[in-house]
C-alpha positions, 0 to 999 in steps of 0.5 A: 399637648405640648403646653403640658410637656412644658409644665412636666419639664418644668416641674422635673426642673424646679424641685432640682433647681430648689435642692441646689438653692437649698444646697448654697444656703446651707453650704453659706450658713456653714461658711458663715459660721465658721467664719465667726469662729475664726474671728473669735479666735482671732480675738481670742489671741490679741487679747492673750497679746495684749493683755492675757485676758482670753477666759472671756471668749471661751463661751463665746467659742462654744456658742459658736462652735455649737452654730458651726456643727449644726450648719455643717450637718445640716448641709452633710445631710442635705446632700446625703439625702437628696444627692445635690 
């Protein structure tokens, strides 16, 4: 009896612990992309320094961007939906 007691608290447990794992990897694919568009832009503006060549990343910032958005509501509605 108390063996299945412990399968019914471990099985209340585990799909919360997933959610909240599920929850980080989405909230660091975010961060990561945002990452790459800082980077970018950081590389956008030593071009303008250096040699005024900055046309070149402006597909490259919105690639990035696109990444960045998704991941963001991926994670929004994540949380939204599951309250984690």
């Amino acid at each position: 009896m108390s063996q299945s007691i412990n399968e019914a608290r471990e099985g209340a447990v585990g799909p919360e612990i997933l959610l909240c794992l599920e929850r980080r990897r989405l909230l660091g694919a975010f961060t990561e992309a945002v990452h790459e568009v800082m980077l970018l832009q950081q590389q956008q503006v030593t071009d303008i320094v250096n040699d005024g060549n900055f046309g070149r990343f402006d597909l490259l910032l919105h690639m990035a961007n696109e990444r960045k958005e998704l991941a963001k509501y991926a994670y929004l509605q994540h949380v939204d939906k599951h309250g984690c």
